[in-house]
ZABA-602189 format. One record per atom (N, C-alpha, C, CB): residue number from 1; residue in three letters; chain; x, y, z. Coordinates in nm, 3 decimals, decimal comma. Each point is the difference from the previous one (the first is absolute). Glycine has a CB too. Layout:
# residues N
[NUM 'ALA' 'A' [X Y Z]] ...
# end
This chain:
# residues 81
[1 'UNK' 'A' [-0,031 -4,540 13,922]] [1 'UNK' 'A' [-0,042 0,087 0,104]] [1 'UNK' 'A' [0,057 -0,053 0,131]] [1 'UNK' 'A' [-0,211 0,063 -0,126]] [2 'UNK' 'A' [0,240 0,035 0,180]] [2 'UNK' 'A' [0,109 -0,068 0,120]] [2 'UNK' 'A' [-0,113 0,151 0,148]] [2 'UNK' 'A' [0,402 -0,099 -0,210]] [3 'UNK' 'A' [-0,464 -0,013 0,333]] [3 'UNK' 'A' [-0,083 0,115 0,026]] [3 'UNK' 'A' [0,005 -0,119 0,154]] [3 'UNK' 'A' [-0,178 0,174 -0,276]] [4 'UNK' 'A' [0,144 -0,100 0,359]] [4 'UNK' 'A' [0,043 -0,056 0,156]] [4 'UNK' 'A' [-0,122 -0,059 0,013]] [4 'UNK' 'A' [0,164 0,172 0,124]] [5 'UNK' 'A' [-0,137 -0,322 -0,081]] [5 'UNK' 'A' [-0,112 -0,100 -0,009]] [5 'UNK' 'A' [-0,109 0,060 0,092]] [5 'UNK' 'A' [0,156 -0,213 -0,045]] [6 'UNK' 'A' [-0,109 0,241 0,211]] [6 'UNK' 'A' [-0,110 0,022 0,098]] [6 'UNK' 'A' [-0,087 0,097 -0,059]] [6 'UNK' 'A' [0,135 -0,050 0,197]] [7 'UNK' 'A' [-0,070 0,147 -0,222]] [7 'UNK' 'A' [-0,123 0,093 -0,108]] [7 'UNK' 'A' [-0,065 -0,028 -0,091]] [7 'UNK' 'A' [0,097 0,119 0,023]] [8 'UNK' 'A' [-0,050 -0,147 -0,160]] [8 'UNK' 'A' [-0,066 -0,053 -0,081]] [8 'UNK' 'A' [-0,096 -0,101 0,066]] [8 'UNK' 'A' [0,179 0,055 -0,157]] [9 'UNK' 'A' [-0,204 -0,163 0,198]] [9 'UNK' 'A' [-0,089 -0,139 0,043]] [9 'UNK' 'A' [-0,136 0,062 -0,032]] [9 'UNK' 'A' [0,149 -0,125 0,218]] [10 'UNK' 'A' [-0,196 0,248 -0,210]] [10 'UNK' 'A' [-0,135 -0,018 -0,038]] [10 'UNK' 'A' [-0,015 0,058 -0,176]] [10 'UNK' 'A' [-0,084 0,034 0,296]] [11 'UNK' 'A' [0,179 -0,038 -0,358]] [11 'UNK' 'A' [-0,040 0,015 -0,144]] [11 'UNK' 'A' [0,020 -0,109 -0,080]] [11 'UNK' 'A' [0,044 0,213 0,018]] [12 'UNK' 'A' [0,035 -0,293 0,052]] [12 'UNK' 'A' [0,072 -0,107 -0,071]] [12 'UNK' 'A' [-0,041 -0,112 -0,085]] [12 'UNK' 'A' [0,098 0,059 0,164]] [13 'UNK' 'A' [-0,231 -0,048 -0,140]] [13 'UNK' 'A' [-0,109 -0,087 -0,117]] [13 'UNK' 'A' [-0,021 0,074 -0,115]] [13 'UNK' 'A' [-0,139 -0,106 0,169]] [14 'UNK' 'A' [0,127 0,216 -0,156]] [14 'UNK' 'A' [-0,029 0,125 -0,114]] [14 'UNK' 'A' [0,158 0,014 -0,130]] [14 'UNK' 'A' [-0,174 0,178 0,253]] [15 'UNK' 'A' [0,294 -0,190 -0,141]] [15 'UNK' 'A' [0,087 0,026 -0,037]] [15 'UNK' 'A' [0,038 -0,179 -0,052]] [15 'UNK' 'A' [0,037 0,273 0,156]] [16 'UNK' 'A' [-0,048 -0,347 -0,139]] [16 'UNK' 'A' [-0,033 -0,137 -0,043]] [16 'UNK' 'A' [-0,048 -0,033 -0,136]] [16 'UNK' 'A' [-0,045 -0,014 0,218]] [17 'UNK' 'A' [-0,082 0,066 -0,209]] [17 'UNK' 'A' [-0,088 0,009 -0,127]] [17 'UNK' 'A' [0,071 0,063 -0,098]] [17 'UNK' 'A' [-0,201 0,012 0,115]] [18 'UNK' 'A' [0,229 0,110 -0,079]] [18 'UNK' 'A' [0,061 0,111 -0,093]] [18 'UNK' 'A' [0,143 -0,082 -0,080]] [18 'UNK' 'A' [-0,089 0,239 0,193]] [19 'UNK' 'A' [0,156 -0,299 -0,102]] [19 'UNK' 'A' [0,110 -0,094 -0,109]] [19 'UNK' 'A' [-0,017 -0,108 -0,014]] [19 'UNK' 'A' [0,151 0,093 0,038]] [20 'UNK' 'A' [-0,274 -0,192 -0,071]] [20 'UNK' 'A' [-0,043 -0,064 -0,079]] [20 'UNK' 'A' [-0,043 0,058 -0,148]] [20 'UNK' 'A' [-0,040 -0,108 0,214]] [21 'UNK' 'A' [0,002 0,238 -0,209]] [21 'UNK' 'A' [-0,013 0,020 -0,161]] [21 'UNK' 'A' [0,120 0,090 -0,074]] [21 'UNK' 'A' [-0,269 -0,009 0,042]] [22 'UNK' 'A' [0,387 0,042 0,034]] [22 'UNK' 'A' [0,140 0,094 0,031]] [22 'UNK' 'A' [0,106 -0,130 -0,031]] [22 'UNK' 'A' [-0,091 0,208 0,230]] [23 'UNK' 'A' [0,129 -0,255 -0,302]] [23 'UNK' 'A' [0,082 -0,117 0,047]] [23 'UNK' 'A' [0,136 0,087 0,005]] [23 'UNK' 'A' [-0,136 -0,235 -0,115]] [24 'UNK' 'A' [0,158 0,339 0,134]] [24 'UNK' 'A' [0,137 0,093 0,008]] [24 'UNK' 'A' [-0,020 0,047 0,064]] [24 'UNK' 'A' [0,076 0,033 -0,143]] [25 'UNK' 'A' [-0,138 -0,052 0,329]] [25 'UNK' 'A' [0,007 0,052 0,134]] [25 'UNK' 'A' [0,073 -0,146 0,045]] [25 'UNK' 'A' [-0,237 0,199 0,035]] [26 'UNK' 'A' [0,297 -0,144 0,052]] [26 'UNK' 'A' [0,057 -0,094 0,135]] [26 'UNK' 'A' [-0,060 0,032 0,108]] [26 'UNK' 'A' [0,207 -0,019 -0,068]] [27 'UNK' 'A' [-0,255 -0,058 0,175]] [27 'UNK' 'A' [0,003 0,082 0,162]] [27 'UNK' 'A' [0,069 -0,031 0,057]] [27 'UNK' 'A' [-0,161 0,031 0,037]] [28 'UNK' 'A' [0,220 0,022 0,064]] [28 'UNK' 'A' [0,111 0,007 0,151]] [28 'UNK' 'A' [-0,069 0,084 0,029]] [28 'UNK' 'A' [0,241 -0,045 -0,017]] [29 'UNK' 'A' [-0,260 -0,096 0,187]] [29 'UNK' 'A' [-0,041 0,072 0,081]] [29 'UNK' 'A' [0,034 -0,026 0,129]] [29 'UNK' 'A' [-0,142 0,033 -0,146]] [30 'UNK' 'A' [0,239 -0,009 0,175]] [30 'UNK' 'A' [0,109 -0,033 0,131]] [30 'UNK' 'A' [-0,085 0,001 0,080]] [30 'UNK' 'A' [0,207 0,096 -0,032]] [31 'UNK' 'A' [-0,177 -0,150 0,145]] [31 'UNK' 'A' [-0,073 -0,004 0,167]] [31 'UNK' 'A' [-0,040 0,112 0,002]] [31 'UNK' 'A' [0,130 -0,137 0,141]] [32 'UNK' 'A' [-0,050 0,253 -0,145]] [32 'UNK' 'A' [-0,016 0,126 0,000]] [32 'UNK' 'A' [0,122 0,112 0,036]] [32 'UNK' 'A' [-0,223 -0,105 0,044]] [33 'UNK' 'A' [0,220 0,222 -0,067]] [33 'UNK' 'A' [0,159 0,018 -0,076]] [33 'UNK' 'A' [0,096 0,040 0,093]] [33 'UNK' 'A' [-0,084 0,078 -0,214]] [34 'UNK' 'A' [0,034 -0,121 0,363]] [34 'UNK' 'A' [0,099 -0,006 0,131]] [34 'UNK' 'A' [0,077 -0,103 -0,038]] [34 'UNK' 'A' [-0,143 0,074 0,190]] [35 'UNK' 'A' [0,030 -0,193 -0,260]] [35 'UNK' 'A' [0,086 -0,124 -0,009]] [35 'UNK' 'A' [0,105 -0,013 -0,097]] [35 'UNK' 'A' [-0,182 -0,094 0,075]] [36 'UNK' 'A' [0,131 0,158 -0,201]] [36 'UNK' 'A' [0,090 0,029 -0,071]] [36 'UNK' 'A' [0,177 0,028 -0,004]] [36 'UNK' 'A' [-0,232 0,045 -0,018]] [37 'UNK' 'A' [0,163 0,132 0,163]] [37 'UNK' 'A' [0,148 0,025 -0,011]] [37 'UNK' 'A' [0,096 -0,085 0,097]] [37 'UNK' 'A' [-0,072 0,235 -0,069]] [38 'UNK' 'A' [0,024 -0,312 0,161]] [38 'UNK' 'A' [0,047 -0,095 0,050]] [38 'UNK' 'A' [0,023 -0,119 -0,053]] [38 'UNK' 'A' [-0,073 0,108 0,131]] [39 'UNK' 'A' [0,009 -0,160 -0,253]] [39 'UNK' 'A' [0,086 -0,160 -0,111]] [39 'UNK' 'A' [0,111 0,102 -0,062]] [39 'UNK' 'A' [-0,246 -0,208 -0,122]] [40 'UNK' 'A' [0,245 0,326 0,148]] [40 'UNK' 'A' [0,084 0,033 -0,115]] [40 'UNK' 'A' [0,143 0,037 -0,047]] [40 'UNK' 'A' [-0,189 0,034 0,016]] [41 'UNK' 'A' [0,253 -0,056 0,179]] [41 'UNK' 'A' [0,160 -0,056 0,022]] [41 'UNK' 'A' [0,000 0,129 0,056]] [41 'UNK' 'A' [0,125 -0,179 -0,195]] [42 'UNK' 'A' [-0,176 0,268 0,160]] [42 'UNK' 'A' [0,053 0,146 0,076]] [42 'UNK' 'A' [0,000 0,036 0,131]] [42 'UNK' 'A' [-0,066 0,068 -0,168]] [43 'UNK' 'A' [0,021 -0,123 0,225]] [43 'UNK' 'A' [-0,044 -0,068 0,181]] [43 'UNK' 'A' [0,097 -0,098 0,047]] [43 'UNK' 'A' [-0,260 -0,003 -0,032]] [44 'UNK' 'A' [0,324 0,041 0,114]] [44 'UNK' 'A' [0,104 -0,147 0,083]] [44 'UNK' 'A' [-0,108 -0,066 0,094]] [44 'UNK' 'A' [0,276 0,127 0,035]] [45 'UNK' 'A' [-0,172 -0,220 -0,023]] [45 'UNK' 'A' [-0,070 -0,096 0,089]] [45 'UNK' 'A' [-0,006 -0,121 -0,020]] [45 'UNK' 'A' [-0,103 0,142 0,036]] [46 'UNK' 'A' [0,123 -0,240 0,083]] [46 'UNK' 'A' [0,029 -0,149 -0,086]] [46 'UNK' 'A' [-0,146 -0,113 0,016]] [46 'UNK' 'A' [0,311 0,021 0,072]] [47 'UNK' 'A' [-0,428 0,075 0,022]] [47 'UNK' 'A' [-0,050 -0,036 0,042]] [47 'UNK' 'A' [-0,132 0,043 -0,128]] [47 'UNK' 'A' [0,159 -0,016 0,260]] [48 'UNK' 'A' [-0,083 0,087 -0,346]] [48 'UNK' 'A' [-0,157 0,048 -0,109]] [48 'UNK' 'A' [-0,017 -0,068 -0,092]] [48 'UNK' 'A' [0,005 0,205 0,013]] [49 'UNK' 'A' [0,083 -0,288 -0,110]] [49 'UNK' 'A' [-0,126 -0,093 -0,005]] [49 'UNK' 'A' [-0,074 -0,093 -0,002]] [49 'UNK' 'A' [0,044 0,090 -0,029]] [50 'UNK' 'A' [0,046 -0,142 0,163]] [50 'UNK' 'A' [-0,116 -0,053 0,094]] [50 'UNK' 'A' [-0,159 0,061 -0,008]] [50 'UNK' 'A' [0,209 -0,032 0,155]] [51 'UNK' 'A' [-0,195 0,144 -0,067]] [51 'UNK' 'A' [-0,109 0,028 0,021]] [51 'UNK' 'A' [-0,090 0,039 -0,166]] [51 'UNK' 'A' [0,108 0,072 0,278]] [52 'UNK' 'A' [-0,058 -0,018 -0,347]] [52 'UNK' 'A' [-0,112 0,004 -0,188]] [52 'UNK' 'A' [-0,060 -0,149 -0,002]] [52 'UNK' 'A' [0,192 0,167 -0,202]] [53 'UNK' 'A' [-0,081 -0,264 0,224]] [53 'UNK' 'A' [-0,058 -0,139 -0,013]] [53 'UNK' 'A' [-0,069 -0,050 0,046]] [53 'UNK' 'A' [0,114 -0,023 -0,039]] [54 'UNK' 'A' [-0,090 0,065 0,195]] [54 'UNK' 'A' [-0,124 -0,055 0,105]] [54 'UNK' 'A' [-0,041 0,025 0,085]] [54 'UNK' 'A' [0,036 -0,105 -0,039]] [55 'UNK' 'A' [-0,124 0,272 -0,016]] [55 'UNK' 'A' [-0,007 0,098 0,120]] [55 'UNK' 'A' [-0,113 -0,053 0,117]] [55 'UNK' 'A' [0,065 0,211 -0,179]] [56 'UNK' 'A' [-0,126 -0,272 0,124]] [56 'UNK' 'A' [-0,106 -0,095 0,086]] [56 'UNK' 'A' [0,084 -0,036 0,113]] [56 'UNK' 'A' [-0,145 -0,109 -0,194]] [57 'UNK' 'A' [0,261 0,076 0,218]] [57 'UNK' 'A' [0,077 -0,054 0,104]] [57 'UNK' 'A' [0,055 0,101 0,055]] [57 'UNK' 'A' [0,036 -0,194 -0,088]] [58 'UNK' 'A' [-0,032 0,340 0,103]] [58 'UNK' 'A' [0,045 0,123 0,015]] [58 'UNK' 'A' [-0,067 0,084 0,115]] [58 'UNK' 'A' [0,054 -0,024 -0,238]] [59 'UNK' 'A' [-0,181 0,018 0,161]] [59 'UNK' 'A' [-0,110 0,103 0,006]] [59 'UNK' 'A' [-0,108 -0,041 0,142]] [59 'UNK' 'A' [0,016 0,033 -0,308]] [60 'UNK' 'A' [-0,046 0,058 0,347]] [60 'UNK' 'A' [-0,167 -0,054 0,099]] [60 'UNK' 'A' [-0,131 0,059 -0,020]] [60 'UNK' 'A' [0,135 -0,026 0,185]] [61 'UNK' 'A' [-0,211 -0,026 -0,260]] [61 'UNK' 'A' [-0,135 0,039 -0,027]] [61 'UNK' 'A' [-0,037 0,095 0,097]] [61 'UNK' 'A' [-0,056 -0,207 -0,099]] [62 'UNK' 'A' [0,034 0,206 0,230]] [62 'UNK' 'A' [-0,002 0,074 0,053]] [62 'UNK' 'A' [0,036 0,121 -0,037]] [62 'UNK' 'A' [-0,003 -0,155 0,104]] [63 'UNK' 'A' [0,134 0,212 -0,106]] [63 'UNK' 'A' [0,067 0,113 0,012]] [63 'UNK' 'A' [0,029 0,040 -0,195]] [63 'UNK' 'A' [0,123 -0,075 0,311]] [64 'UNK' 'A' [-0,149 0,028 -0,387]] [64 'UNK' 'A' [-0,029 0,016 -0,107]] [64 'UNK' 'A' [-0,126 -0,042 -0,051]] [64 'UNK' 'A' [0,209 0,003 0,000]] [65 'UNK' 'A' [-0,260 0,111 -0,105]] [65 'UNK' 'A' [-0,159 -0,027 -0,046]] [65 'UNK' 'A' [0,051 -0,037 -0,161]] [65 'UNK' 'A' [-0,185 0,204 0,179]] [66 'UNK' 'A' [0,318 -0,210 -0,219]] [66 'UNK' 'A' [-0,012 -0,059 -0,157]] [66 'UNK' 'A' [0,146 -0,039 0,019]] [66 'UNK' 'A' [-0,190 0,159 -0,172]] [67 'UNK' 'A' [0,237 -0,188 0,102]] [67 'UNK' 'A' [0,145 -0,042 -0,116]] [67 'UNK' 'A' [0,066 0,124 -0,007]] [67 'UNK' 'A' [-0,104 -0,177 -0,177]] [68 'UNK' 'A' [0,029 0,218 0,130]] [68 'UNK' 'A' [0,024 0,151 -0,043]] [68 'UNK' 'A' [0,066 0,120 0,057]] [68 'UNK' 'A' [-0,169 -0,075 -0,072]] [69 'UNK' 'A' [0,119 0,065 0,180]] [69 'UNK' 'A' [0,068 0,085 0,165]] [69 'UNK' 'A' [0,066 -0,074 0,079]] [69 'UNK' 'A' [-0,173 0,129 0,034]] [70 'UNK' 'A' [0,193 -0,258 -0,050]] [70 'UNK' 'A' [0,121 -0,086 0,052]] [70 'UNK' 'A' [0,127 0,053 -0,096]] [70 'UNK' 'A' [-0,159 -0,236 0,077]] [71 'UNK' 'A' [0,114 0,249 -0,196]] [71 'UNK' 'A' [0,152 -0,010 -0,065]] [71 'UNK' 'A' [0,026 0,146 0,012]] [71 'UNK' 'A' [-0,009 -0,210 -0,186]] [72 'UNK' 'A' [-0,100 0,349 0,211]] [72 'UNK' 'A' [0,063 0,107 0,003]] [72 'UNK' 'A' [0,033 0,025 0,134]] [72 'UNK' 'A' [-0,098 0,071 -0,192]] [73 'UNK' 'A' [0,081 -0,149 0,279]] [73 'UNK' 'A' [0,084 0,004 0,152]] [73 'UNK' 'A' [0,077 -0,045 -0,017]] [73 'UNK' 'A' [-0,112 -0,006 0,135]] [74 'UNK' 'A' [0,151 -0,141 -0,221]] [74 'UNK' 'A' [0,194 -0,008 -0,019]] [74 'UNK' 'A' [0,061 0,109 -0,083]] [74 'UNK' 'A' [-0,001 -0,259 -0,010]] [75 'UNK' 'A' [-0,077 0,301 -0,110]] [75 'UNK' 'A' [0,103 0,098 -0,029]] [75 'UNK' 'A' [0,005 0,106 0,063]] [75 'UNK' 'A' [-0,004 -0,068 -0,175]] [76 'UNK' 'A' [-0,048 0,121 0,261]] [76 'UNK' 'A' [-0,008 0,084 0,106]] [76 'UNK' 'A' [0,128 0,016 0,079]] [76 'UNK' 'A' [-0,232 -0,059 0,002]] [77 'UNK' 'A' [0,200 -0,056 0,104]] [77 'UNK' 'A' [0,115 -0,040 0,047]] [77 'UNK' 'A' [0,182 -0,002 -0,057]] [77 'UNK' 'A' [-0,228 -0,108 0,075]] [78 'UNK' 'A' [0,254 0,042 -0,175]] [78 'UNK' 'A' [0,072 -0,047 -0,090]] [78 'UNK' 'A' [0,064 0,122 -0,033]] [78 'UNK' 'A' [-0,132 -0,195 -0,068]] [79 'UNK' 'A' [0,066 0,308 -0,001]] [79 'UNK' 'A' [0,025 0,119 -0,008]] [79 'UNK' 'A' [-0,016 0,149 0,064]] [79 'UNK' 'A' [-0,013 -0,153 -0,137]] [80 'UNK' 'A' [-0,025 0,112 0,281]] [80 'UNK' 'A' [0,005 0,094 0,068]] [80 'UNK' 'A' [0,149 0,114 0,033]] [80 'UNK' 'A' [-0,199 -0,181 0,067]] [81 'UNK' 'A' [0,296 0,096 -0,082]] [81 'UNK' 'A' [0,101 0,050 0,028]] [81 'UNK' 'A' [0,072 0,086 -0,092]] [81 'UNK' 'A' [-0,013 -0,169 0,128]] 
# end
């Protein structure tokens, strides 16, 4: 199961449980799937990934309320054009 982490986070014990008795589930669950399409080379930039690696050094709490909307303001940006 491949499912965007920030969303998923509140099932993820349920979905946990569920492949402990499944031993033929996987989970992926990327940062979330801004981040995705940004690890995923299709985005230039020499500065990205840097920032996947260590967006903590990027970002300002302030002006972002998750991970999540940091990385869809770089791909925002990134692909605005």
């Amino acid at each position: 199961m491949i499912a965007d982490g920030a969303a998923i986070g509140p099932e993820m014990d349920r979905l946990y449980k569920y492949t402990l008795k499944k031993k033929n589930i996987h989970l992926y669950f990327p940062e979330s799937f801004e981040w995705l399409i940004l690890s995923s080379g299709l985005i230039q930039g020499k500065d990205i990934q840097s920032i996947l690696e260590n967006p903590e050094n990027y970002l300002d709490s302030r002006e972002y309320f998750s991970w999540e909307r940091f990385f869809t303001s770089v791909l925002t940006e990134r692909t605005k054009d």
